[in-house]
Wavefront OBJ file of the C-alpha trace (Angstrom):
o trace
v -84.476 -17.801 -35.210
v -86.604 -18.844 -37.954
v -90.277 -20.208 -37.525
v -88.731 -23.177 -35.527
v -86.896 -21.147 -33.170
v -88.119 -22.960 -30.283
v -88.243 -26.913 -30.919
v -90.685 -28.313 -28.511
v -91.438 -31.698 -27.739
v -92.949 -33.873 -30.555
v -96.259 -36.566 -29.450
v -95.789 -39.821 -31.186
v -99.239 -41.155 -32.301
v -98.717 -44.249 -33.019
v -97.189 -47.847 -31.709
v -96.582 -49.733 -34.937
v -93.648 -49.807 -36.508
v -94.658 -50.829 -39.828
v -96.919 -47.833 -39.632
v -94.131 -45.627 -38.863
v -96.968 -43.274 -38.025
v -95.987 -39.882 -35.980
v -97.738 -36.285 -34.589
v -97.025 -33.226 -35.975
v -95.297 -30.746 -33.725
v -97.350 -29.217 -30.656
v -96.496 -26.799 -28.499
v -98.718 -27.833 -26.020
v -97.699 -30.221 -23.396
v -98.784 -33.597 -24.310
v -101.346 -35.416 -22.424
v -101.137 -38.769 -23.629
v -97.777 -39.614 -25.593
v -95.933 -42.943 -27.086
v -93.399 -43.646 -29.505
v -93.773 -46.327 -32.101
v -92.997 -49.569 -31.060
v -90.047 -50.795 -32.492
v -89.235 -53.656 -29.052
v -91.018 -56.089 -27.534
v -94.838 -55.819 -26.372
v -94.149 -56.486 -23.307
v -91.433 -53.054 -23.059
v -94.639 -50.598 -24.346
v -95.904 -49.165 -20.691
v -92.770 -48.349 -20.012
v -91.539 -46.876 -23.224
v -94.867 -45.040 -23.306
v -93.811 -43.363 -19.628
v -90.532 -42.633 -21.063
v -91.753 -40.698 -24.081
v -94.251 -38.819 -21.958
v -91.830 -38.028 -19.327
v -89.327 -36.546 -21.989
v -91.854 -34.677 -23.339
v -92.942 -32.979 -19.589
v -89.392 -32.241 -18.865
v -88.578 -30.461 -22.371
v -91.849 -28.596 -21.360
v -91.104 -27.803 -18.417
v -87.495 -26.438 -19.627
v -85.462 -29.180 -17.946
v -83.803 -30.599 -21.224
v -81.277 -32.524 -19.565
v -83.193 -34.891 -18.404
v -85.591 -34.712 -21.511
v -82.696 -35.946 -23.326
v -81.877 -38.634 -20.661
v -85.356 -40.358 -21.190
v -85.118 -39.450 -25.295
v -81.705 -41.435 -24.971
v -82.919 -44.188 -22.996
v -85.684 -45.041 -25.236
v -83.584 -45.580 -28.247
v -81.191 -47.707 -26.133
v -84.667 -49.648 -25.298
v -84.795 -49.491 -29.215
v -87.567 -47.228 -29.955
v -85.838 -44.744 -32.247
v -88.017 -43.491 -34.449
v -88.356 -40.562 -36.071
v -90.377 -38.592 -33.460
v -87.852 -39.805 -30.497
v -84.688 -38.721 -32.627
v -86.542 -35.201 -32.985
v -87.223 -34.469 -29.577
v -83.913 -35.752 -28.377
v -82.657 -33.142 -31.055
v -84.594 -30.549 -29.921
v -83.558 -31.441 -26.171
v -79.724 -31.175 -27.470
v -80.169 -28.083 -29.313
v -81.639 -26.243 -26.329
v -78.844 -27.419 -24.175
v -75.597 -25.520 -26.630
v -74.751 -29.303 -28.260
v -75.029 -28.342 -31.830
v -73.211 -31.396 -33.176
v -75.252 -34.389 -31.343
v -78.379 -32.083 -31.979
v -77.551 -32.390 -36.007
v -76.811 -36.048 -35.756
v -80.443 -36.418 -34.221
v -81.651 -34.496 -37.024
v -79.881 -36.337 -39.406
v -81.155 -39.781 -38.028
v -84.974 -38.039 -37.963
v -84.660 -37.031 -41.699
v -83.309 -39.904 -42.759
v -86.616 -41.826 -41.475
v -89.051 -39.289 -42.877
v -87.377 -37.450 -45.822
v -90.614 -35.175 -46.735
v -90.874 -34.113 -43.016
v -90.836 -30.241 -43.126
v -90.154 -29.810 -39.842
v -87.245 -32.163 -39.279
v -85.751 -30.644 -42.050
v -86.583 -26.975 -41.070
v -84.917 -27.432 -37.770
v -82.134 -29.135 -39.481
v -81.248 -26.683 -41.970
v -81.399 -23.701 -39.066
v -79.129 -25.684 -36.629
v -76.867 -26.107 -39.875
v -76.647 -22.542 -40.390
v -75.370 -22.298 -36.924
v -72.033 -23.976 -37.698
v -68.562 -23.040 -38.260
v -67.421 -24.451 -41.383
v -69.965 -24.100 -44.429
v -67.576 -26.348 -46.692
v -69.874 -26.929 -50.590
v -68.584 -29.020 -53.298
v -69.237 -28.405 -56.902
v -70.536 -31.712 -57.255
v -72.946 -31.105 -54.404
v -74.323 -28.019 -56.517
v -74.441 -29.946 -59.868
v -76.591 -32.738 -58.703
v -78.692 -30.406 -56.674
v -81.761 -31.636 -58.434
v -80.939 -35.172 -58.440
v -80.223 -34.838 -54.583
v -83.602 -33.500 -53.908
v -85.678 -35.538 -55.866
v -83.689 -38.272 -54.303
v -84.766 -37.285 -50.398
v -88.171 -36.701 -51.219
v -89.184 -40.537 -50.532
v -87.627 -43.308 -48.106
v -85.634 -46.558 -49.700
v -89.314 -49.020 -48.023
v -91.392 -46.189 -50.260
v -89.454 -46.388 -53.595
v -89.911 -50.020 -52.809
v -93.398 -49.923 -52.697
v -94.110 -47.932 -55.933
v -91.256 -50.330 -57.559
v -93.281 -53.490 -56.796
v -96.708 -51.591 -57.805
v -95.373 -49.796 -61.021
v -94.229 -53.706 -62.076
v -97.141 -55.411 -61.224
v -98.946 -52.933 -63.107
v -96.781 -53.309 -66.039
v -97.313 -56.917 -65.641
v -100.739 -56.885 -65.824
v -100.477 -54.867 -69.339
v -98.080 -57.011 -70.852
v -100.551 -59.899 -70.421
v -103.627 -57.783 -71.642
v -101.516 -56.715 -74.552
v -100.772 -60.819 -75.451
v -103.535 -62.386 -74.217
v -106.357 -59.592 -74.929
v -109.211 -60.263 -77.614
v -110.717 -56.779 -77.903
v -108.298 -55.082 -80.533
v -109.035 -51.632 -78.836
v -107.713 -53.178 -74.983
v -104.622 -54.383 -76.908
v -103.532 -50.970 -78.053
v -104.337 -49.885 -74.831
v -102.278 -51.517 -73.300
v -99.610 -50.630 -75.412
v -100.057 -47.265 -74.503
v -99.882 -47.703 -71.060
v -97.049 -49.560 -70.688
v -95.402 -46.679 -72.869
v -96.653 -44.310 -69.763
v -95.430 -46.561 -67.119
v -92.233 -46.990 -68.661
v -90.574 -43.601 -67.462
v -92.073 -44.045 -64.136
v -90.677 -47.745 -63.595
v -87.273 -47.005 -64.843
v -86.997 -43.490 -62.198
v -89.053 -46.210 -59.112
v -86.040 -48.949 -60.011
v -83.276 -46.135 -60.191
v -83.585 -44.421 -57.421
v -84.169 -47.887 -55.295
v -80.712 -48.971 -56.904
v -79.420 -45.825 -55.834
v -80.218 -45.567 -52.295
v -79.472 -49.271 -51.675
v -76.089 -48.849 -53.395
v -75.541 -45.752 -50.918
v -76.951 -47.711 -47.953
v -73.856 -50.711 -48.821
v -71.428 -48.115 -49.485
v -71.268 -45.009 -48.114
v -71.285 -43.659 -44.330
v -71.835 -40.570 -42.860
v -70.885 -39.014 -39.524
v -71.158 -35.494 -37.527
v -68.156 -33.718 -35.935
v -69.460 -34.265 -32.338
v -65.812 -32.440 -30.700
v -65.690 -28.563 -30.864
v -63.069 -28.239 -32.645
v -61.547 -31.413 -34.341
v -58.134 -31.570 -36.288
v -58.083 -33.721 -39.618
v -54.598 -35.706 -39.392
v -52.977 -37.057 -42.550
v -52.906 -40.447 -40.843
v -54.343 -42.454 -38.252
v -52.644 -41.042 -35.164
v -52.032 -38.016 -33.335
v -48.094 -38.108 -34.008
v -49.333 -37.451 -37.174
v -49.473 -34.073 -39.492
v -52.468 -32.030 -39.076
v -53.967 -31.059 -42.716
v -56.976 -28.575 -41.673
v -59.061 -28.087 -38.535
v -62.869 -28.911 -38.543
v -65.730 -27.900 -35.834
v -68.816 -29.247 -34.426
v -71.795 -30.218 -36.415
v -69.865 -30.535 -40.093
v -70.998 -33.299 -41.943
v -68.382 -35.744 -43.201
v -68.305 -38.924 -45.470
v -66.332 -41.971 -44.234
v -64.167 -43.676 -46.442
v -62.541 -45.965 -44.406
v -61.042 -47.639 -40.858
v -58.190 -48.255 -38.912
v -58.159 -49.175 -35.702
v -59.885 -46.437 -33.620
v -59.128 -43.799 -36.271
v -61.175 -43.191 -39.417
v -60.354 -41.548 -42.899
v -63.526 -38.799 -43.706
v -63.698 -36.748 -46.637
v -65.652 -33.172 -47.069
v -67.989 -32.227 -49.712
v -65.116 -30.389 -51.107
v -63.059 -33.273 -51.601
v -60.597 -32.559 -48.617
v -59.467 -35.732 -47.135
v -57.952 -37.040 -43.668
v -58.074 -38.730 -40.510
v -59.953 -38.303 -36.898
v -60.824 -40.069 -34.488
v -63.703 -42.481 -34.259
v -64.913 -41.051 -31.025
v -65.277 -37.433 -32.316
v -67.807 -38.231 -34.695
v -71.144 -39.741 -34.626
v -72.492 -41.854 -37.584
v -75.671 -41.456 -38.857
l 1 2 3 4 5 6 7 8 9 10 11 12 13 14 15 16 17 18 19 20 21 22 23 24 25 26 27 28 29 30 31 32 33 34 35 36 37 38 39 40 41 42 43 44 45 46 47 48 49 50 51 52 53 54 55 56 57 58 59 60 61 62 63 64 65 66 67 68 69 70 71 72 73 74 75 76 77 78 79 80 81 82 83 84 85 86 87 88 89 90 91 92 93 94 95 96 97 98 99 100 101 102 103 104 105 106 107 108 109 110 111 112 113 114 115 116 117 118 119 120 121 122 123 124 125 126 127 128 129 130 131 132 133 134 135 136 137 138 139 140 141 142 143 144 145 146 147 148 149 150 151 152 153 154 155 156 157 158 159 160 161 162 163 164 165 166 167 168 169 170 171 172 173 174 175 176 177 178 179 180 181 182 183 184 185 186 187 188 189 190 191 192 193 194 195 196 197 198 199 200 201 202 203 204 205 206 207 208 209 210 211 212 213 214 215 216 217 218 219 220 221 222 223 224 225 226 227 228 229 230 231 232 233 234 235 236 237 238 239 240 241 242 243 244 245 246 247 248 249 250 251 252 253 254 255 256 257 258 259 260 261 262 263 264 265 266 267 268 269 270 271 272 273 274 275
């Protein structure tokens, strides 16, 4: 296996959620361990237990019941991105491939630039069955990457400071006496410009995603793709656990997923978990 072969148990550092602060991997067994808060005040001993109990039993190889208290603190809602790794970790050491890539998934999708997360996620993916690529996947390569390099709150952030800061020009550029601090100005809302219009796309972009598109992970072993929603139905292809899928739409307890290669059909809702 690759450098993280062997997942261990991740310490969460921090209780805020608006921090969103977490450790770095240790493969030490933690001595003092809590997840961020995401719940109520009042829930934080015993979240904090939780969390440290997970992390004794992944340590001390019993990953069952590391997963159990990983599980139950998300329930308690305290998923972060540190609980969602460890409970991955926990699956991944116990054969579930597909739940352990949905854990992933969920971890990377809180903390895009963590290498870890997305170290462990890219070996468990290379574990799968299916390795289905679309062209358009390849294409916008780039675009993709740039893309998951910062979190929707973060492109936020840099929106609302590249604009004040291009506020704050505009009125030194009208309002300015000194000749010199006028042309200044010009000049650096010329600079800001590029950065401004890539901060607002890429926020448009990821909250047009977030509205419109779903994704889920084959959870089943082996799951057949119908050509409607029903098993009397036609089977069009057979997929296997961990595969990522895109969900178009839903009927009833059936829902219609497409691949990256633009194969289409139907499963069922319970064979798949959304991230």
């Amino acid at each position: 296996m690759s450098a993280v072969a062997s997942p261990v148990a991740r310490m969460g550092r921090a209780f805020l959620a608006a921090t969103a602060a977490v450790s770095c991997l240790s493969i030490m067994p933690p001595a003092m361990a809590a997840p961020p808060a995401t719940a109520s005040a009042s829930s934080l001993p015993e979240a904090t237990r939780l969390f440290a109990a997970g992390n004794s039993e992944y340590d001390a190889g019993r990953y069952e019941e590391a997963a159990r208290d990983y599980r139950q603190l998300i329930t308690q809602g305290y998923g972060s991105e540190a609980v969602h790794f460890n409970l991955g970790n926990a699956l991944y050491k116990t054969g579930r491939i597909g739940p352990a890539i949905l854990e992933y998934e969920k971890a990377a999708a809180m903390a895009p630039n963590d290498a870890e997360v997305r170290s462990n996620l890219e070996f468990v993916r290379s574990l799968t069955a299916d390795k289905t690529t679309g062209g358009a996947q390849t294409t916008s390569f780039f675009v993709e990457r740039l893309l998951s390099l910062t979190t929707p709150d973060q492109d936020a952030v840099a929106l609302v400071a590249l604009f004040l800061a291009m506020g704050a020009l505009v009125a030194i550029r009208i309002a300015g006496r000194a000749e010199m601090m006028r042309r200044l100005a010009v000049w650096g809302m010329v600079v800001l410009a590029l950065p401004l219009l890539v901060a607002a796309s890429a926020y448009s972009i990821k909250l047009y995603r977030a509205a419109t598109t779903t994704q889920a992970i084959v959870l089943a072993e082996r799951l057949d793709v119908r050509s409607g929603p029903g098993e009397d139905n036609t089977t069009l292809f057979t997929v296997h656990e961990g595969l990522k899928l895109r969900v178009r739409s839903e009927q009833g307890a059936w829902l219609l997923v497409s691949l990256e290669n633009g194969l289409n059909g139907w499963v069922p809702a319970s064979s798949v978990g959304v991230i």
